[in-house]
C-alpha positions as CSV (number, residue, x, y, z in Angstrom):
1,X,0.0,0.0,0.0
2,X,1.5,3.3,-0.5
3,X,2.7,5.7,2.0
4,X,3.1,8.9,3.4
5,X,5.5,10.4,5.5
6,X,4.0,11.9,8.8
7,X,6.1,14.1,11.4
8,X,5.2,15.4,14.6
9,X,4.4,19.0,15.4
10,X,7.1,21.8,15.0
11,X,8.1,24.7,13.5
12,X,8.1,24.9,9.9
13,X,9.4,28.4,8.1
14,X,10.7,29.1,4.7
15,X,14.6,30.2,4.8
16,X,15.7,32.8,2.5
17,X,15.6,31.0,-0.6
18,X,12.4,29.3,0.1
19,X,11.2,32.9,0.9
20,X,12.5,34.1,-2.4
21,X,11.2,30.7,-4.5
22,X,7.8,31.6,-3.5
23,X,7.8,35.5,-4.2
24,X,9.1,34.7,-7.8
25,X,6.3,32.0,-8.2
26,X,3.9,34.1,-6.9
27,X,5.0,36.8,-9.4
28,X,5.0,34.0,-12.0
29,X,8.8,34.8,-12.3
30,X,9.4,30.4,-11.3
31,X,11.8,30.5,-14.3
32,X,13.9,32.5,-11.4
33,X,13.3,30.1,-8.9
34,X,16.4,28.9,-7.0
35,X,16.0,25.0,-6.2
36,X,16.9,23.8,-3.5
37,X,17.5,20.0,-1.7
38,X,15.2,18.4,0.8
39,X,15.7,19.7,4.2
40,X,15.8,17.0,7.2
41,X,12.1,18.2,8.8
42,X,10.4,18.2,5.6
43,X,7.2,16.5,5.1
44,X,7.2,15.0,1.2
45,X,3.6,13.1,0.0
46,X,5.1,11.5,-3.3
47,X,2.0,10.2,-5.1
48,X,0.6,7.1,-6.6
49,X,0.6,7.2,-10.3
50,X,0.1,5.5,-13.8
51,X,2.3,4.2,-16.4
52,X,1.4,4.2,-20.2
53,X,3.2,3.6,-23.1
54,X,4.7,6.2,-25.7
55,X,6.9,5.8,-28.4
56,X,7.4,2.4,-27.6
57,X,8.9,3.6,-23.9
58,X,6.9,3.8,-20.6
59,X,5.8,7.3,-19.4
60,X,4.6,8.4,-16.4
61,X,3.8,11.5,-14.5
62,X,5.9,11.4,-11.1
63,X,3.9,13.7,-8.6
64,X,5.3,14.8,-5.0
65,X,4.3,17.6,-3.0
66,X,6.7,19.3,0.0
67,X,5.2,21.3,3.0
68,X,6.6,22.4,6.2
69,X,5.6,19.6,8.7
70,X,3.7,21.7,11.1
71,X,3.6,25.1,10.0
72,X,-0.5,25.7,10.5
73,X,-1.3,28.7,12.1
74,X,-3.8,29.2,14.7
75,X,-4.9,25.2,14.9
76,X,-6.6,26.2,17.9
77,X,-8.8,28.9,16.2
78,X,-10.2,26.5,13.2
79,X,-11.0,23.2,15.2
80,X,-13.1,25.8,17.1
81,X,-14.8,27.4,13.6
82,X,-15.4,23.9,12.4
83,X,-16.5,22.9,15.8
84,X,-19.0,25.7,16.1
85,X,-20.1,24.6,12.6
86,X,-21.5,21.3,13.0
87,X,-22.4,21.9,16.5
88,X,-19.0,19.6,18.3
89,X,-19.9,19.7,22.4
90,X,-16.9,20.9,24.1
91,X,-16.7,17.4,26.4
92,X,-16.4,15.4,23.1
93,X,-13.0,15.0,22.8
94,X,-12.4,11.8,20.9
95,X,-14.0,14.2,18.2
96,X,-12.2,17.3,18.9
97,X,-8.7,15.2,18.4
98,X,-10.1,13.6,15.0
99,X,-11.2,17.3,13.7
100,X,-7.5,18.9,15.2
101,X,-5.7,16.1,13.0
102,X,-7.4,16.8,9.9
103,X,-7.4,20.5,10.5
104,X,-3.4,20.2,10.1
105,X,-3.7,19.3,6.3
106,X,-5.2,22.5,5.6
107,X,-2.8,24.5,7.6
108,X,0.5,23.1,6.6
109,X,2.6,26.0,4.3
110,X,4.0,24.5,1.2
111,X,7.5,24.7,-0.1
112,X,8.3,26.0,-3.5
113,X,11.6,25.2,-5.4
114,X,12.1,21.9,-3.7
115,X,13.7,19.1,-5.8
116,X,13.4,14.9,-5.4
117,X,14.9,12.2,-6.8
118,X,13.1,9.0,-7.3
119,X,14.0,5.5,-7.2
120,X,12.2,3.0,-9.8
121,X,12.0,-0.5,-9.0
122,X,13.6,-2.3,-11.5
123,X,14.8,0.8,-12.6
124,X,16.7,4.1,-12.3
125,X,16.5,7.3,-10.6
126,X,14.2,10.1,-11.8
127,X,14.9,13.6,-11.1
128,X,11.7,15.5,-10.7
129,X,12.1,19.7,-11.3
130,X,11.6,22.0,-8.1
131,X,8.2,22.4,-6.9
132,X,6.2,25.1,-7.9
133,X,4.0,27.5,-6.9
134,X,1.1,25.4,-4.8
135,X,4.4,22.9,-3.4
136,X,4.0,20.3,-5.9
137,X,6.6,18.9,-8.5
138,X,5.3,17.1,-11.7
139,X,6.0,16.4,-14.6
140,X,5.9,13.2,-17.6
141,X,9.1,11.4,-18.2
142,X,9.9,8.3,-19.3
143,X,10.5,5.9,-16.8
144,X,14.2,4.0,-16.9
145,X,14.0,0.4,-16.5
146,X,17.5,-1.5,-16.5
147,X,16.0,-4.6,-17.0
148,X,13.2,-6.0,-18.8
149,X,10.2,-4.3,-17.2
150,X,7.7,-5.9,-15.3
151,X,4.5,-7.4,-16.9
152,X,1.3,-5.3,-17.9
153,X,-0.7,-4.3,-14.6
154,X,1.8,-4.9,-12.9
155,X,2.8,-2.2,-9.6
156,X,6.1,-1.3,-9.2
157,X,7.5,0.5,-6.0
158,X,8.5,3.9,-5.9
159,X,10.8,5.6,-3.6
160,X,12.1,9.4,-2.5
161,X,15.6,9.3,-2.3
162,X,16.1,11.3,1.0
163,X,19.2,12.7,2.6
164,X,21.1,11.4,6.0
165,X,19.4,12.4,9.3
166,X,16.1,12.8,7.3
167,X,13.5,12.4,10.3
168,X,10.9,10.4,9.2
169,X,10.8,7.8,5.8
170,X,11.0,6.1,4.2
171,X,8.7,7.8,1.4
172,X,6.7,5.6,-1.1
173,X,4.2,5.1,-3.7
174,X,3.2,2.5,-6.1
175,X,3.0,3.2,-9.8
176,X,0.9,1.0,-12.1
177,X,2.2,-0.3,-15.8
178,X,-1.4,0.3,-17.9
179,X,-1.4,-1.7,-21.9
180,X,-3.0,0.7,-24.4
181,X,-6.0,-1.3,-25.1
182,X,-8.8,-2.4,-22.5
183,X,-11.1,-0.5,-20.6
184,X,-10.9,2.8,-18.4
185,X,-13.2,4.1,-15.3
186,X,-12.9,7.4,-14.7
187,X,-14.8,8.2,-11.2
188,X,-15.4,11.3,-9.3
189,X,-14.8,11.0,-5.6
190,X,-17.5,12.8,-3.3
191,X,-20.7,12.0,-3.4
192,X,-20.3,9.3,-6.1
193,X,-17.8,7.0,-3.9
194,X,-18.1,8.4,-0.9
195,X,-20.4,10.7,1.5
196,X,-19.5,14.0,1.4
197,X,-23.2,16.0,1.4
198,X,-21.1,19.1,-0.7
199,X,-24.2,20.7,-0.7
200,X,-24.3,21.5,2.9
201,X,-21.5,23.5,4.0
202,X,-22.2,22.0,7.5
203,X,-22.4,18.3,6.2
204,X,-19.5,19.2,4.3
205,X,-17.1,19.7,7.3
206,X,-18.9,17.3,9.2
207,X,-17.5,14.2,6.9
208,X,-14.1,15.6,6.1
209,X,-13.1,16.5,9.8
210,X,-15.1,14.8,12.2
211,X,-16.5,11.8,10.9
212,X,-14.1,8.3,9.5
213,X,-14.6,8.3,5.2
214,X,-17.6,6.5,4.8
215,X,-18.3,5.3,1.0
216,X,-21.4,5.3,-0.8
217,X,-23.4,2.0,-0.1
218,X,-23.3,-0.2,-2.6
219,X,-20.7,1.6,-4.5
220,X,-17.7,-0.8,-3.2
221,X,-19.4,-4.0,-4.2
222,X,-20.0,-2.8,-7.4
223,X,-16.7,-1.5,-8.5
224,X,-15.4,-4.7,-7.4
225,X,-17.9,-6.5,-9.6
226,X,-17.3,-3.8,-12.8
227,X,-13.7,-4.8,-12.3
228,X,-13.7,-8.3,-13.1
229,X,-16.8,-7.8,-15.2
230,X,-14.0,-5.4,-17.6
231,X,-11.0,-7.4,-16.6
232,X,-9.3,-5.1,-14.4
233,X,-9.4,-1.6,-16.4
234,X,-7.5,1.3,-15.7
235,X,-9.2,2.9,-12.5
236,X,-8.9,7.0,-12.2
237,X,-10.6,8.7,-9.4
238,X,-10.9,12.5,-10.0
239,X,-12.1,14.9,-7.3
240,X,-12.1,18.7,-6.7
241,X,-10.8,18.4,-3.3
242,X,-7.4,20.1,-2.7
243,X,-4.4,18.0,-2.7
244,X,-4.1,18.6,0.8
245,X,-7.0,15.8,1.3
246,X,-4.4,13.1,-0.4
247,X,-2.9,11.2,2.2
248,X,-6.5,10.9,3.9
249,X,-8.8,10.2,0.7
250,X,-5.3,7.5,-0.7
251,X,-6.4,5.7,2.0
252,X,-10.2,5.9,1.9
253,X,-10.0,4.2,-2.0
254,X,-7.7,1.5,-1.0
255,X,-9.5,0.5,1.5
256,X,-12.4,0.3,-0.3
257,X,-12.3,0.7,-4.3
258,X,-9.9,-0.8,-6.6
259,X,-6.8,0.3,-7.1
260,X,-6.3,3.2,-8.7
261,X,-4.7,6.8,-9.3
262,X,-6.7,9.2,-7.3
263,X,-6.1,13.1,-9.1
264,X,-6.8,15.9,-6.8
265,X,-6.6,19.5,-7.6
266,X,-3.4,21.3,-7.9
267,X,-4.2,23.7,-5.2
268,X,-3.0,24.0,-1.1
269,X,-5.8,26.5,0.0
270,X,-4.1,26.4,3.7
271,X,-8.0,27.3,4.7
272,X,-11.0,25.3,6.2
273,X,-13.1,27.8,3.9
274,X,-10.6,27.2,0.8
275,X,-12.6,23.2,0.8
276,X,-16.1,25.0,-0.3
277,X,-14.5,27.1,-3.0
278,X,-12.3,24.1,-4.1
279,X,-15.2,22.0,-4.8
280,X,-17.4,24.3,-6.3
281,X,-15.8,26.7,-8.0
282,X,-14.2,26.1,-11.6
283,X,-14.8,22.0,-11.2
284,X,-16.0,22.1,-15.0
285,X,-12.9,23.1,-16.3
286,X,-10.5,21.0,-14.0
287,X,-12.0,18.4,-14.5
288,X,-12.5,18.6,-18.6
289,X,-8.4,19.2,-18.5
290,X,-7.6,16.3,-16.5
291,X,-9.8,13.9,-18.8
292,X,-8.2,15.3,-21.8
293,X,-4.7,14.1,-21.1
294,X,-6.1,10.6,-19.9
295,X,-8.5,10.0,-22.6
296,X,-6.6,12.3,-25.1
297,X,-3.1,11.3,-24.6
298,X,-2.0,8.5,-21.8
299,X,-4.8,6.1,-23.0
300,X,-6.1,7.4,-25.8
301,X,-7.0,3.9,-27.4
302,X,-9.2,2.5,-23.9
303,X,-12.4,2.3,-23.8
304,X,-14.0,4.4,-21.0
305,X,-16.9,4.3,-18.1
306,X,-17.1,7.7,-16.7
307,X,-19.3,7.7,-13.7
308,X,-20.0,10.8,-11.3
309,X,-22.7,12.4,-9.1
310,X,-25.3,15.7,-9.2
311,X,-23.8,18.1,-6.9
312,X,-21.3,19.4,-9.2
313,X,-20.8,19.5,-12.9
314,X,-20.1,15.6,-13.9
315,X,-23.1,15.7,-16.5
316,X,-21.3,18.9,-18.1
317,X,-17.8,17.8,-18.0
318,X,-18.6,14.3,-19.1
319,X,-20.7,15.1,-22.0
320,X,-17.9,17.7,-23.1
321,X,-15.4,14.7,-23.2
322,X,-17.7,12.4,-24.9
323,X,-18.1,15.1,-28.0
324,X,-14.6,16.1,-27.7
325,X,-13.0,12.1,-28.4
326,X,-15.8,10.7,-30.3
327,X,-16.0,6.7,-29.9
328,X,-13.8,6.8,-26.2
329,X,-16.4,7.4,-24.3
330,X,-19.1,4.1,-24.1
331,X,-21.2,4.7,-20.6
332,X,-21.8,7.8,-18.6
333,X,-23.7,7.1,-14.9
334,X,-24.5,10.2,-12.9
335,X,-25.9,9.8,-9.6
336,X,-28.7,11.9,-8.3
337,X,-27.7,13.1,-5.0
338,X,-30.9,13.6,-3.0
339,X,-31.7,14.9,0.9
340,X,-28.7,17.1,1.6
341,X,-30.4,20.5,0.6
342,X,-33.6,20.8,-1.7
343,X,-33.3,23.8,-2.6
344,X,-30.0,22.6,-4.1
345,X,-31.0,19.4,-5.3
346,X,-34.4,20.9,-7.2
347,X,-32.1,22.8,-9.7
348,X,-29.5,20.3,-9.5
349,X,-31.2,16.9,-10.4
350,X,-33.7,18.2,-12.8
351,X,-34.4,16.2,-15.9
352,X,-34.2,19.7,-17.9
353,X,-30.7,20.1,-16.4
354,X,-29.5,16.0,-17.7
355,X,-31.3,17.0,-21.3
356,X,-29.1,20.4,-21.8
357,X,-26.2,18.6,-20.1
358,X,-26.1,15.4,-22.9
359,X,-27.6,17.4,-25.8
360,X,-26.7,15.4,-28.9
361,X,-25.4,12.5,-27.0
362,X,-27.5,9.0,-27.4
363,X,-29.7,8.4,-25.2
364,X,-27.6,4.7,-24.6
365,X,-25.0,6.3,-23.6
366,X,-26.0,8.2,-20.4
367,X,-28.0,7.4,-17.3
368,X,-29.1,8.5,-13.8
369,X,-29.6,6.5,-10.7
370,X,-30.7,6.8,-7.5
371,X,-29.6,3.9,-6.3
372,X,-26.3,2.2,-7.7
373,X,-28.9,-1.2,-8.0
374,X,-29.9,0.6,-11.0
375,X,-26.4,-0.1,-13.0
376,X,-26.9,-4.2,-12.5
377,X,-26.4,-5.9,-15.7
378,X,-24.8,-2.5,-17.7
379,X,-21.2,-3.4,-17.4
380,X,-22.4,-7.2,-19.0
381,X,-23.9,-5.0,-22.0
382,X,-21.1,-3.1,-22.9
383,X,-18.9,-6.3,-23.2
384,X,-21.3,-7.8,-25.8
C-alpha cells in the first residue's frame, strides 16, 4: 500500500531561498526560482501514479508535493470554527482530536523550489524539477527500466531518495504499468464514492473533519464487480478536493475501491473555507483538463466508463469529453444526489438540467440512478 511520511508537530518556516522561491512563483517569475534540496524536517507526499506507453517507452507522470511539517497557524482557532459549525460539544474530545488532526492538512505551508529524486524499481532514478507555486513537482518522463520491465498491470514501487538524518521515511508510492487497449473508469470522488453532502456547507465539514470516510453504499461491491466484469481496467478517481486531502482520501479508496490513481486539484488553500471554493468553484474546467490528457493522450485507445454524481458538474464535463473524443467514451452514470439540501438538489437533479447537459449524445449512452442497483447488468452489456 503506498505511503506517506507523517512528522510530529514543529516549526516549519521558509529560509531565505524558500522565501525568495515563492515570491518569484507568486510573481510568475518560477523561471527565477532557486531550487533547492530536501531539508531534514520536511514533510514530502510522493503520489501514486500511472504508467502508459509512448513511443514504444513507458511514461509516467511522477507527482510529490513538500510542506513544512507543522507550520499551521492558529490550529486552535479553526478546530473551534469547524467545531462551532457542526455543533462539536466541548466534552467530546475523541472528536475534537479527529477534527484537530485533519485541520493540520489545511494549515501546513507548502514549499516551492524543492527538488526529489526517485528511485524505480527495476529501474533508475528520476529527477523531478523543483516544486512550484502550490508545493507540488510534476511532470511526464519516461520511466528507466535497467531490465526488462515488469508485466502489464503490474505495480512497481517507488521511492524518495532522502538525505542522511532525514526524520521520518521512508517515502513511497506505487505506480501502475497500464497496456494501451482495454477499458478505463474514470470516477469522481465525493458524493459518487463516498459521503461527502457538498451541498451542505455544515455536512460538508462534518464528513471531512469529524467523521471516518464512509463510501457510498453499494458503491464498493460494485466497483469490485465492474472490475472483473472489464478485466481489471484502468481505474482513475478524479475529485475537486485540494491535494491537501491526499494522504487521507489515498487511504479511503484502497480501502475500499480498486486500485487506482486518485487526481486531486493542484491547489494547497491552507483554509477550512478554501474546501467550499475548491469543490465548487471552476470544477468544469479542471475536471474537462484532466480527462483530456487521460482520454486524449496517456490512453487514448481505452475504452471508458465515466461515472459521477449531481452536486457538481459531472453531467457537463462528461458530455464535453464524450463530444470532444468521439468513440472513447461508451457509458456515462451520474448519480442523483438527494436529501442534503432541496433547494439545491431541485435545480441540481432536474431532468431539464440532464437533457441540456447530454444534448446530442445518445440516449444509450447516459443514465441517472438513485440507487447504484440501478447499473446491474450495464457493465455485461457493454462487453457484448
Amino acid at each position: 500500500m503506498p505511503t506517506v511520511s507523517v512528522h510530529a508537530p514543529g516549526a516549519g518556516e521558509d529560509s531565505w531561498k524558500d522565501l525568495w522561491n515563492r515570491l518569484t512563483s507568486n510573481a510568475g517569475l518560477g523561471f527565477l526560482n532557486w531550487p533547492t534540496n530536501i531539508d531534514a524536517d520536511d514533510l514530502i507526499w510522493l503520489h501514486a501514479t500511472t504508467a502508459f506507453r509512448r513511443d514504444d517507452r513507458w511514461w509516467a507522470e511522477f507527482n510529490a508535493s513538500f510542506f513544512h511539517h507543522a507550520s499551521g497557524q492558529h490550529k486552535a482557532n479553526v478546530v473551534a470554527e469547524v467545531a462551532s459549525a457542526i455543533g462539536l460539544t466541548d466534552d467530546d474530545k475523541e472528536t475534537r482530536d479527529l477534527v484537530a488532526k485533519r485541520v493540520e492538512l489545511f494549515l501546513r505551508k507548502t514549499i516551492v523550489g524543492r527538488k526529489l529524486n526517485v528511485q524505480i524499481q527495476h529501474g533508475g532514478v528520476v529527477p523531478l524539477p523543483p516544486s512550484g507555486s502550490s508545493g507540488i513537482s510534476a511532470k511526464e518522463l519516461p520511466i528507466p527500466f535497467t531490465s526488462t520491465p515488469p508485466e502489464p498491470s503490474s505495480i512497481v514501487k517507488l521511492s524518495a531518495l532522502l538525505p542522511p538524518g532525514f526524520k521520518t521515511g521512508p517515502i513511497e508510492t506505487d505506480m501502475k504499468l497500464v497496456e494501451p487497449e482495454g477499458w478505463a473508469v474514470i470516477s469522481d470522488i465525493d458524493d459518487t464514492v463516498k459521503v461527502t453532502h457538498t451541498l451542505s456547507f455544515k455536512d460538508l465539514l462534518l464528513h471531512t473533519f469529524a467523521e471516518p470516510p464512509c463510501p457510498t453504499p453499494g458503491f464498493p461491491d460494485f466497483y469490485k464487480h465492474l472490475d472483473q466484469v472489464l478485466d481489471q481496467p484502468a481505474w482513475f478517481y478524479i475529485s475537486a478536493s485540494p491535494y491537501n486531502l491526499y494522504p487521507f482520501l489515498l487511504a479511503f479508496l484502497r480501502t475500499f475501491y480498486p486500485y487506482g490513481e486518485p487526481i486531486l486539484r493542484d491547489m494547497s488553500w491552507m483554509s477550512v473555507a478554501g474546501l467550499a471554493a475548491s469543490v465548487s468553484t471552476g470544477t468544469r474546467e479542471y475536471k474537462t483538463m484532466e480527462m483530456r490528457r487521460l482520454v486524449g493522450q496517456w490512453l487514448p485507445q481505452r475504452r471508458y466508463i465515466c461515472i459521477g454524481d449531481s452536486t457538481q458538474t459531472d453531467p457537463e464535463a462528461y458530455a464535453e469529453i464524450f463530444k470532444a473524443f468521439p468513440g472513447a467514451i461508451k457509458a456515462i452514470w451520474i448519480r442523483v444526489v438527494t436529501g442534503v439540501s432541496p433547494a439545491e438538489e431541485a435545480k441540481k437533479n432536474s431532468a431539464d438540467r440532464f437533457e441540456k447537459a447530454f444534448d446530442g449524445i445518445p440516449k444509450e449512452i447516459w443514465k441517472t440512478f438513485h440507487d447504484v442497483a440501478e447499473l446491474a447488468g450495464l457493465a455485461e452489456g457493454l462487453k457484448l
